[in-house]
C-alpha positions as MATLAB code, in Angstrom:
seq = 'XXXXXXXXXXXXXXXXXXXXXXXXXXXXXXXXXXXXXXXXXXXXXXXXXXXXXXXXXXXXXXXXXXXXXXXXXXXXXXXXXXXXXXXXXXXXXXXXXXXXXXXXXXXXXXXXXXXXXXXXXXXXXXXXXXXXXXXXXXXXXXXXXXXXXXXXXXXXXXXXXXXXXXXXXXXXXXXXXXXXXXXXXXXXXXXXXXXXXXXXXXXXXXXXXXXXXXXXXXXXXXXXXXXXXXX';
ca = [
     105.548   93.217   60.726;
     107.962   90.180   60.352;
     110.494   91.581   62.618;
     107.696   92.310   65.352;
     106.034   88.523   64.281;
     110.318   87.240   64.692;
     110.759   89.481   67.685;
     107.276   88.431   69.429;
     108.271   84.629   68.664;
     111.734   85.113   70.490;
     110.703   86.842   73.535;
     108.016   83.871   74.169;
     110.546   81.562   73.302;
     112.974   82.815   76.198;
     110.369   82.766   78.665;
     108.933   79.080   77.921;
     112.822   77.962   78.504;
     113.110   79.951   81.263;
     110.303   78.536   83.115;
     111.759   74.832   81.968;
     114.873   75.556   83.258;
     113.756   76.919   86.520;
     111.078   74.018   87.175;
     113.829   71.206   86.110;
     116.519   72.962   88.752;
     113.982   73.529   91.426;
     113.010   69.615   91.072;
     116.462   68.590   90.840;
     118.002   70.463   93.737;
     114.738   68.699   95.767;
     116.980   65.459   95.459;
     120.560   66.887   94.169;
     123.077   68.660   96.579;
     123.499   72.285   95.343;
     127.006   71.791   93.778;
     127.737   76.124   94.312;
     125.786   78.901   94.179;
     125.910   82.179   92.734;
     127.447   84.149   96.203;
     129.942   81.533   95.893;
     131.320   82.730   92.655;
     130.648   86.321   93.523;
     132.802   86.081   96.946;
     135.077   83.941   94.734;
     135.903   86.984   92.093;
     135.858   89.388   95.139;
     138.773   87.284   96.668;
     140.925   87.370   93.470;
     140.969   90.519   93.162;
     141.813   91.507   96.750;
     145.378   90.711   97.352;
     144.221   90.893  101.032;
     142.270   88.458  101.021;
     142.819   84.948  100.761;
     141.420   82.993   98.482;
     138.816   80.778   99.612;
     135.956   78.288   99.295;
     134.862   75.616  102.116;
     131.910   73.615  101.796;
     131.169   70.296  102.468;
     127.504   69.003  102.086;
     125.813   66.570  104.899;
     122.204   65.558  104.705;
     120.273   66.114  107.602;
     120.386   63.080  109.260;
     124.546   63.868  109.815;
     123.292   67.562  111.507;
     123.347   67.985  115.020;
     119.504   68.228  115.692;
     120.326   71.449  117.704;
     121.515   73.468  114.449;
     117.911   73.699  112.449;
     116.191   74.202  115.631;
     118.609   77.222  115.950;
     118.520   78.549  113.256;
     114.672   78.182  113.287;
     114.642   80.433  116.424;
     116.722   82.928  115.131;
     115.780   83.364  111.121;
     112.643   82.619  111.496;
     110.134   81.777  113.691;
     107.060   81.045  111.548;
     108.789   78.534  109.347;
     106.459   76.057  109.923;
     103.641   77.780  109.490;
     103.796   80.323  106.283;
     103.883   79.218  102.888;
     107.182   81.179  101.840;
     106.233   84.813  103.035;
     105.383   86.152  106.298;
     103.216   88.808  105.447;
     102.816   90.421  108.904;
     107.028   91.039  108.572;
     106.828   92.434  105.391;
     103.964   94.686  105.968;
     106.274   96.297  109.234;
     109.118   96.222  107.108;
     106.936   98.313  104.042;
     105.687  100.815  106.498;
     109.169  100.972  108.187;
     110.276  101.881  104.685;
     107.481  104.324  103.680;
     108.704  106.236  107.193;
     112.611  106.674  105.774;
     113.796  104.020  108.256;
     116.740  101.947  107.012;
     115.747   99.234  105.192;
     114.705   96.076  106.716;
     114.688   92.458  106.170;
     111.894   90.304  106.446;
     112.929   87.547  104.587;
     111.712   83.438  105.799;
     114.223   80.917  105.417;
     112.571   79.776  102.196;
     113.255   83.227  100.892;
     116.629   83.162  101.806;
     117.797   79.764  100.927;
     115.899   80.942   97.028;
     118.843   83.495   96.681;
     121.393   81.827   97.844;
     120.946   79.002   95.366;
     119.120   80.380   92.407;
     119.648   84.551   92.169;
     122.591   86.882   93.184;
     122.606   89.976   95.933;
     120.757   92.589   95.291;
     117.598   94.535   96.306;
     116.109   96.035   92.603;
     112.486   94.993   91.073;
     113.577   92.412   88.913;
     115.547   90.258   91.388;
     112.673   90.834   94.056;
     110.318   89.136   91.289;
     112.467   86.371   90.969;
     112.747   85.591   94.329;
     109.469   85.464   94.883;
     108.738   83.349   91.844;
     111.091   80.854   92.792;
     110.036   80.808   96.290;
     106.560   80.042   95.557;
     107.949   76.982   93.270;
     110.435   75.925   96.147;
     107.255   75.699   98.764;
     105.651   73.533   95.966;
     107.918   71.427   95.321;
     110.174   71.099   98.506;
     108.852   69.545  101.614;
     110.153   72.345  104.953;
     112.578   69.824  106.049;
     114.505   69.574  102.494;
     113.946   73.543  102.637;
     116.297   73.841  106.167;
     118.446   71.104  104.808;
     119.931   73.020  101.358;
     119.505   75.890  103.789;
     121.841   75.345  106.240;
     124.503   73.254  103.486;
     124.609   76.748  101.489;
     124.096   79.561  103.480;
     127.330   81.660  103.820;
     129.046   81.580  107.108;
     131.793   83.044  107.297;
     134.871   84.332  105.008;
     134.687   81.661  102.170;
     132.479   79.244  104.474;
     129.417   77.894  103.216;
     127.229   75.135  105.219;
     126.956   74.086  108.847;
     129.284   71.255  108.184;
     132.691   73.827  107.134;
     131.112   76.047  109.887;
     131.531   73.094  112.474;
     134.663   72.072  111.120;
     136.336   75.264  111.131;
     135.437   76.996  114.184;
     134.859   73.960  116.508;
     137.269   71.337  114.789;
     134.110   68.894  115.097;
     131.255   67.492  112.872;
     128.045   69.116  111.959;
     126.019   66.514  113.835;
     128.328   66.833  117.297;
     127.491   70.667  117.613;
     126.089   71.144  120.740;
     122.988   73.736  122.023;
     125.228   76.635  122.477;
     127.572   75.870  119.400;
     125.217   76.154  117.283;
     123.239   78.931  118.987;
     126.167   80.766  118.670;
     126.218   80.120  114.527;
     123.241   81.058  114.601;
     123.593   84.288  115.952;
     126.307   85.589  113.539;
     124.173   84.542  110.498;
     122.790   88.013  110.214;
     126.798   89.344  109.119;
     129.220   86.586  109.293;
     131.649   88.628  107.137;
     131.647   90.705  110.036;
     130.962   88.784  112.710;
     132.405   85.578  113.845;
     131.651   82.169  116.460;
     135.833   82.552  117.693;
     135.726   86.037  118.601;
     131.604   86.895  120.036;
     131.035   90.038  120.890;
     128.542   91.315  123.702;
     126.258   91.925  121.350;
     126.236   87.976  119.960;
     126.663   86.964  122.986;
     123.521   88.426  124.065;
     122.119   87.228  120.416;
     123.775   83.710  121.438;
     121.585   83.812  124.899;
     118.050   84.589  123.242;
     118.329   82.230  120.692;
     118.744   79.584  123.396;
     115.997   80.689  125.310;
     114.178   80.912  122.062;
     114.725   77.679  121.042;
     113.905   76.401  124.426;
     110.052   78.124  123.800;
     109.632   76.769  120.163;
     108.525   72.965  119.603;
     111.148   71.088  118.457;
     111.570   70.341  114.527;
     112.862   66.639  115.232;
     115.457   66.922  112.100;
     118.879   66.447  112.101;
     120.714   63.917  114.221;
];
């Protein structure tokens, strides 16, 4: 009985620090820049031990107010169109992507911006029960606690974008040899458009197929109201 009683003790001990440590994070990345995340270590191991590859990490964090007004609306058009409006989930994507599923279909994403800007910063890849929990946890605390515009703001300064590039502002830097907040419509349509796979894909070489990406996110974000953030 005193191992249960010791056993019992230590479990609920574990999970009241885990929810202090998650609360204190989630208020102090509301006001903190994330400092790295945990894809950044993960691509950062993956690069050491490929000899191929080189060994990598660009970031370089700008508020919003240094963003080129055109790169939230962007990626706004293109992630996720209902941004505004859902609290975290959007239920009518996940219920396609569950019956998709349920059919044998490949697997597909229905994840808001919230969603993904949660795993960048607080969880690791991955598609299992526990990590699905988590995210959801944490992005019902992050719609809480964040206001949407400080949500597209650690967004868009963590989210990976290309080989060891993280942020709009190394994304800007390296393939336009400008500023974050000089970007113009199409630059940062086209950013936008290899977000989906920017291992794979990449803004210096489009192919048709982000071209074509690069052209409906324009005419998407032509349609949409405009956010008003960035510079």
């Amino acid at each position: 009985m005193k191992i249960i009683r010791w056993v019992s003790r230590f479990i609920l001990k574990i999970i009241i620090w885990f929810f202090i440590i998650s609360i204190g994070l989630v208020i102090i990345y509301r006001f903190v820049p994330v400092p790295l995340t945990p894809l950044m270590v993960i691509r950062l191991v993956e690069q050491s031990l490929d000899e191929k590859k080189e060994l990598r990490l660009y970031k370089d964090w700008v508020p919003m107010e240094e963003i080129s007004r055109h790169a939230p609306q962007a990626v706004y058009a293109s992630e996720d169109q209902k941004f505004l409006q859902h609290s975290g989930f959007d239920m009518e994507a996940m219920k396609k992507a569950w019956e998709g599923n349920k059919k044998g279909k490949r697997i597909k994403g229905a994840s808001t911006i919230t969603q993904q800007t949660v795993k960048n910063v607080f969880l690791w890849p991955g598609r299992n029960y526990v990590r699905k929990g988590l995210e959801a946890y944490f992005t019902v605390l992050v719609e809480f606690l964040w206001p949407k515009e400080r949500i597209m703001e650690v967004y868009l300064n963590v989210i990976e974008m290309g080989p060891g590039i993280y942020g709009i502002e190394a994304a800007a830097q390296t393939f336009y040899g400008k500023p974050a907040k000089k970007l113009t419509r199409g630059e940062a349509a086209m950013i936008a458009a290899v977000l989906p796979n920017p291992i794979r894909w990449s803004p210096r070489r489009p192919t048709n197929y982000i071209s074509g990406r690069q052209g409906w996110i324009l005419r998407q974000m032509n349609n949409l109201e405009p956010l008003g953030w960035g510079n």
